[in-house]
C-alpha positions as CSV (number, residue, x, y, z in Angstrom):
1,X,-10.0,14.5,-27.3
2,X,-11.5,13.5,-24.2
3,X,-10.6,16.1,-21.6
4,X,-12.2,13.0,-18.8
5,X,-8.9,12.4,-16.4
6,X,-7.5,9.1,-16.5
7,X,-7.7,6.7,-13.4
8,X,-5.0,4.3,-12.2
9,X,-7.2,1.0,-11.1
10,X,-5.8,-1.0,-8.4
11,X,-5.1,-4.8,-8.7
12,X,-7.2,-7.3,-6.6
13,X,-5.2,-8.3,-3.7
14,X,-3.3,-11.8,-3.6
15,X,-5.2,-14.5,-1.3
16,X,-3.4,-14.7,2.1
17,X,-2.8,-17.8,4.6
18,X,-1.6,-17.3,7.9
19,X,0.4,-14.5,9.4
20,X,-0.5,-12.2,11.8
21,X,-4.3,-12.3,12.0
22,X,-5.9,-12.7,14.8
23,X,-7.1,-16.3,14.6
24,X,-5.1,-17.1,11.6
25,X,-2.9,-20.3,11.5
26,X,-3.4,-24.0,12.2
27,X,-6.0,-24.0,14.8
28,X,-5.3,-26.9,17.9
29,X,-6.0,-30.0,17.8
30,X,-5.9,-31.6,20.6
31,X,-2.5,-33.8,20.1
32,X,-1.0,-31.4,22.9
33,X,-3.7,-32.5,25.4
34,X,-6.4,-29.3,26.8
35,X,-6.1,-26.4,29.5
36,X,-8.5,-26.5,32.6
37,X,-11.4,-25.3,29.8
38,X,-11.4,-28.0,28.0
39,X,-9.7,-26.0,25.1
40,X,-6.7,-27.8,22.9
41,X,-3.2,-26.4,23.7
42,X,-0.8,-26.0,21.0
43,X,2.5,-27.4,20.7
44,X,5.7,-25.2,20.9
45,X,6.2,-22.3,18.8
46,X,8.0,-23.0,15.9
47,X,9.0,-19.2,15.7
48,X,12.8,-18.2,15.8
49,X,14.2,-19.3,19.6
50,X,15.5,-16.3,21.3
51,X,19.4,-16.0,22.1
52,X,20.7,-17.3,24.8
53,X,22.9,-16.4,27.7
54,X,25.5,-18.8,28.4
55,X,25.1,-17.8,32.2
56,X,21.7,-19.3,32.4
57,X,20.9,-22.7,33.1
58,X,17.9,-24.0,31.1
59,X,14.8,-26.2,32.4
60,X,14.6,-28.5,28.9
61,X,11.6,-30.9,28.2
62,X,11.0,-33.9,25.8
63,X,7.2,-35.1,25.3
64,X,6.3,-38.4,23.6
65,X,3.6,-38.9,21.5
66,X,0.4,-40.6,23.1
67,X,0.5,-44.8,23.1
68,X,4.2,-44.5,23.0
69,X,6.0,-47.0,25.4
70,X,6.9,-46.0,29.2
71,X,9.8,-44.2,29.2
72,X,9.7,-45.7,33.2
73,X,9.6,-48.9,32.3
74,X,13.2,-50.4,34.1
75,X,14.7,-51.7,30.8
76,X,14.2,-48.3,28.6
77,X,15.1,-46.6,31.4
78,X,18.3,-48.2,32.2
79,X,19.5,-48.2,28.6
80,X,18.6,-44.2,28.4
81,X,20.8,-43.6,31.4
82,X,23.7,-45.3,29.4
83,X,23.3,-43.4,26.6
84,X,23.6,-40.2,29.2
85,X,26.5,-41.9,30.9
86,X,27.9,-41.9,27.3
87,X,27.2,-38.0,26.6
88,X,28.4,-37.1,30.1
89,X,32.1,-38.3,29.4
90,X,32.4,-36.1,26.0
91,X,33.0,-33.1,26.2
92,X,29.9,-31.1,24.8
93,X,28.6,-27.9,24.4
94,X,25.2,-29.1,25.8
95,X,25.4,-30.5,28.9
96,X,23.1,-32.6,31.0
97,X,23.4,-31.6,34.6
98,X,20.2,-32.7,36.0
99,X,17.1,-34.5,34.9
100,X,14.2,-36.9,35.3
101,X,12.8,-39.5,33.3
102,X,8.6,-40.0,33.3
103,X,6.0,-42.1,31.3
104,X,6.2,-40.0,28.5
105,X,8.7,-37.2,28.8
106,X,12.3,-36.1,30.3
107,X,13.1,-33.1,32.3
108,X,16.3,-31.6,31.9
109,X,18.4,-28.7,33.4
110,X,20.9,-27.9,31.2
111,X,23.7,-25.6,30.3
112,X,24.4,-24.8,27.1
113,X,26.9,-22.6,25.2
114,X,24.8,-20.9,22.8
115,X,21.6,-20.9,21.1
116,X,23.2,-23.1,18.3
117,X,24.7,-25.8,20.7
118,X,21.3,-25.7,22.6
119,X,19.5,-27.1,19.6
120,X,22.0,-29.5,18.5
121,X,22.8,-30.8,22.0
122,X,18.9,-31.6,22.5
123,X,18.4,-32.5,19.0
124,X,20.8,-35.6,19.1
125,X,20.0,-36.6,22.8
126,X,16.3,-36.7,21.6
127,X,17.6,-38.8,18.8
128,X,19.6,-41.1,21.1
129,X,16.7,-41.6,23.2
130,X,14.2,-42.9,20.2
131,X,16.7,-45.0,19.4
132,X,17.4,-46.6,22.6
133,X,13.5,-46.8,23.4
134,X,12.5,-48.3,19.6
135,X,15.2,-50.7,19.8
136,X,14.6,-51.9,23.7
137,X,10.6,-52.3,23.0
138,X,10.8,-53.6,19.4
139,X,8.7,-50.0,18.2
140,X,9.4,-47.8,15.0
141,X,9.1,-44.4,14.0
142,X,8.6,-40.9,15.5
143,X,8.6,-40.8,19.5
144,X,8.7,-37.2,20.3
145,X,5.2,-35.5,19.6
146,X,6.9,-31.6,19.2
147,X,9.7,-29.5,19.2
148,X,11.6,-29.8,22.9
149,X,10.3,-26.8,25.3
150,X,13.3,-24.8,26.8
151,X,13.5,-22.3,29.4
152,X,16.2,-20.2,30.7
153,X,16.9,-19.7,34.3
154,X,17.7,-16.5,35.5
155,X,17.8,-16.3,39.1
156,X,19.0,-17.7,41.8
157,X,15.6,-18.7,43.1
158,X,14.3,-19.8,39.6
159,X,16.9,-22.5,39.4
160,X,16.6,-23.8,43.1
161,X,12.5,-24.1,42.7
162,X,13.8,-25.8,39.2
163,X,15.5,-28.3,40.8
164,X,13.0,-29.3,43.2
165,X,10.9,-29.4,39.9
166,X,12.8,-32.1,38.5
167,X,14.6,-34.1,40.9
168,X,11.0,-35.0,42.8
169,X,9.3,-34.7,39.8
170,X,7.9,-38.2,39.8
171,X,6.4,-37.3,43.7
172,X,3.9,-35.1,41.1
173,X,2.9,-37.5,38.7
174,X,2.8,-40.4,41.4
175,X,5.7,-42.1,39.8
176,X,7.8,-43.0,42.7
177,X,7.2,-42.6,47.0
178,X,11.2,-42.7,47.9
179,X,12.7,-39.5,48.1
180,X,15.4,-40.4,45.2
181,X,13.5,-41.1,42.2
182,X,15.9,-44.0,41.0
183,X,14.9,-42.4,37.5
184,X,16.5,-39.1,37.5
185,X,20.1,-38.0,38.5
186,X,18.7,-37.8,42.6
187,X,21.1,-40.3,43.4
188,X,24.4,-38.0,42.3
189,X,22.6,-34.8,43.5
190,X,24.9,-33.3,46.3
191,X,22.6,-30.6,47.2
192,X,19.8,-32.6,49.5
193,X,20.1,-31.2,53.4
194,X,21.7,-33.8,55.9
195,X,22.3,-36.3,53.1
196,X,25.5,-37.2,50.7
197,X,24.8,-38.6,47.1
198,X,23.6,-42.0,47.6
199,X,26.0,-43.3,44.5
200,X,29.4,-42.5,43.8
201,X,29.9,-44.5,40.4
202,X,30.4,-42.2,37.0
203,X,27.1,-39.9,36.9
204,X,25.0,-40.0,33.4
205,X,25.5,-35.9,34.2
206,X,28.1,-33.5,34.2
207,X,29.1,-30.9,37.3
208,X,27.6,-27.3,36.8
209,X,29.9,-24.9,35.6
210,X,28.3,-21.7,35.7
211,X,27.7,-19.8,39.3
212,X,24.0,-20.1,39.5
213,X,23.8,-24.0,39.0
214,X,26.3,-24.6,41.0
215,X,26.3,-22.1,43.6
216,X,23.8,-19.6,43.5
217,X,20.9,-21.3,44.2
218,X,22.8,-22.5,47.3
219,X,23.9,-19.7,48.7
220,X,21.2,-17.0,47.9
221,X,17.8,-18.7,47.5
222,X,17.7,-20.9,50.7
223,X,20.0,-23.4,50.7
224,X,20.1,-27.3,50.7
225,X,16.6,-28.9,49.2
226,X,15.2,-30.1,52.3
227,X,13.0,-33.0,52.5
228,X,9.6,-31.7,52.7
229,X,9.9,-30.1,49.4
230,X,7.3,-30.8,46.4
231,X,7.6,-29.5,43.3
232,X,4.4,-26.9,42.1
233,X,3.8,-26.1,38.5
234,X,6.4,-25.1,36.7
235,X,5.6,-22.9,33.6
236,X,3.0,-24.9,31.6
237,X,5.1,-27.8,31.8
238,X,4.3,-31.1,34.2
């Protein structure tokens, strides 16, 4: 008998896609548009979403696909503002306080109960919107090109600098010269120095609830939005 000691032989291991690699995964394309080097940006993560604090207002955005139809346009426009008008008399557990309509995407400050009534709130809206856009420009299929980008707010200061973000938002992209962007909820916005909401008719948004959105920024981050105010970048997001 042999007295040679026996060894144990390892199995080759399994081929691998993805994970953590460095470099591993589907590699940009483009679709998302490029960073100041010319490099192609990814979309949103499609990785778990973190909880979320029902205290915090979120800064919400929708992209369209390129060659979709203007979102600006005064028909689509007009019939997306119903459907908000629509939302804003239920009583949800996403709500649309604020928000801003461009070429191809929608800012939104939001407040949301939880992570689940986050994604279900934007999730339907989003589908409300391709509806109303297909069916107002005779188009089909997809219209949003990712998964919506959401972020919370946590500070007083966050939210007021939000707010300037989206309610003059189409002073950035060239959209609009007035001061109210007749696109975005401007018009019902209490919160502009020396100046009362130019509409009083039912809002397509719903009062803030929670102390930041509806005081906070007010009262501890400089006060009324004043009329010289632009909004910067914001996060990656335009």
């Amino acid at each position: 008998m042999s007295g040679r000691a026996h060894r144990q032989l390892s199995l080759p291991k399994p081929p691998t896609w993805g994970g953590p690699r460095e470099n591993s995964g589907r590699k940009p394309t483009g679709q998302f548009g490029y960073d100041r080097r010319c490099r192609p940006q990814s979309g949103v993560s499609h990785g778990p979403r973190p909880e979320l604090n029902p205290r915090h207002p979120l800064h919400v955005t929708l992209r369209a696909v390129n060659g979709s139809p203007s979102m600006r346009n005064f028909a689509v426009a007009r019939e997306i503002g119903k459907l908000l008008k629509r939302r804003a008399r239920r009583e949800l557990a996403c709500r649309v306080v604020h928000f801003t309509i461009q070429k191809d995407h929608i800012h939104m400050i939001v407040e949301a109960a939880d992570r689940i009534a986050l994604s279900r709130g934007v999730q339907g809206l989003a589908s409300g919107v391709a509806r109303v856009v297909n069916r107002t420009t005779g188009c089909s299929g997809g219209l949003w090109r990712d998964r919506y980008h959401a972020r919370p707010l946590r500070t007083p200061t966050e939210v007021r600098h939000c707010l300037v973000y989206v309610l003059r938002n189409g002073l950035k992209h060239g959209s609009t010269a007035c001061a109210i962007d007749p696109c975005s909820s401007a018009a019902w916005f209490d919160g502009f120095e020396g100046r009362p909401p130019a509409r009083t008719d039912p809002a397509p948004i719903v009062a803030p609830r929670n102390w930041l959105l509806a005081t906070g920024w007010r009262t501890r981050a400089g006060g009324a939005l004043r009329a010289g105010e632009a909004p910067v970048h914001d996060s990656g997001v335009s």
